[in-house]
C-alpha positions, -999 to 999 in steps of 0.1 A, spaced: -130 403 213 -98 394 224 -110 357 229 -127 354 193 -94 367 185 -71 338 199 -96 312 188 -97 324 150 -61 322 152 -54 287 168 -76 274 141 -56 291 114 -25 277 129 -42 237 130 -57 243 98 -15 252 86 -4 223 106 -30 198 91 -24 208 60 13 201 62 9 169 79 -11 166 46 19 166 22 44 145 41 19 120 43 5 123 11 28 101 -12 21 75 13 -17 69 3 -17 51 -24 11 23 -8 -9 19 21 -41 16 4 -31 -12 -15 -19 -25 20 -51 -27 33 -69 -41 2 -41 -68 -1 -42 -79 39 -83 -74 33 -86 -102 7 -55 -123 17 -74 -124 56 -98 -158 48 -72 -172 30 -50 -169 63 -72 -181 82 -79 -214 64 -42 -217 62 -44 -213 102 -70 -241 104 -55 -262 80 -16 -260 98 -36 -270 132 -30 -236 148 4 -230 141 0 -192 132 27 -181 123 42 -207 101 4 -195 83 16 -161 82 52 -169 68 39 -191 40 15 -166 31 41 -138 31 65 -156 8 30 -171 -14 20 -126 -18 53 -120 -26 57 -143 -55 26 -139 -68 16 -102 -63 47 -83 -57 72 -96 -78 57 -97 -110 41 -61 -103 75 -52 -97 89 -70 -127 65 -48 -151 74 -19 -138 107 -15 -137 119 -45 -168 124 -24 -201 98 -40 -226 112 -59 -255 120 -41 -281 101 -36 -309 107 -55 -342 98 -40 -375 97 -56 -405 115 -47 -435 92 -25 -461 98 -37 -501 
């Protein structure tokens, strides 16, 4: 009994503990999950930047960080955080 006891209890105390390493890490998803799909789809592309720069890697990997930047991140970021023009409205008669 006493045995059922202490293992009822550890997993209450995991299930707690997972459940907070739930909400710290929780805000997180949705950056790192565009991560992934971003690296995912940019990975050919590398790699015929690779073969087309004769091996030199990492020259690959810095022009394709700069080339993501300009044209995923930046204007994502420009959307979101530029106010939108404002709004004209003509005159009624």
């Amino acid at each position: 009994m006493q045995h059922q006891l202490f293992v009822l209890a550890f997993f209450f105390v995991l299930l707690v503990l997972f459940y907070q390493i739930a909400m710290i890490f929780g805000p997180f998803l949705v950056p790192i999950l565009w991560a992934v799909i971003i690296a995912r789809m940019s990975n050919g592309l590398y790699l015929n930047l690779v073969y087309l720069l004769r091996g030199r890697d990492t020259l690959a990997a810095a022009l394709l960080t700069f080339g993501t930047m300009f044209l995923v991140v930046f204007p994502i970021v420009s959307l979101t955080f530029l106010d939108p023009p404002p709004v004209v409205v003509p005159p009624t008669m």
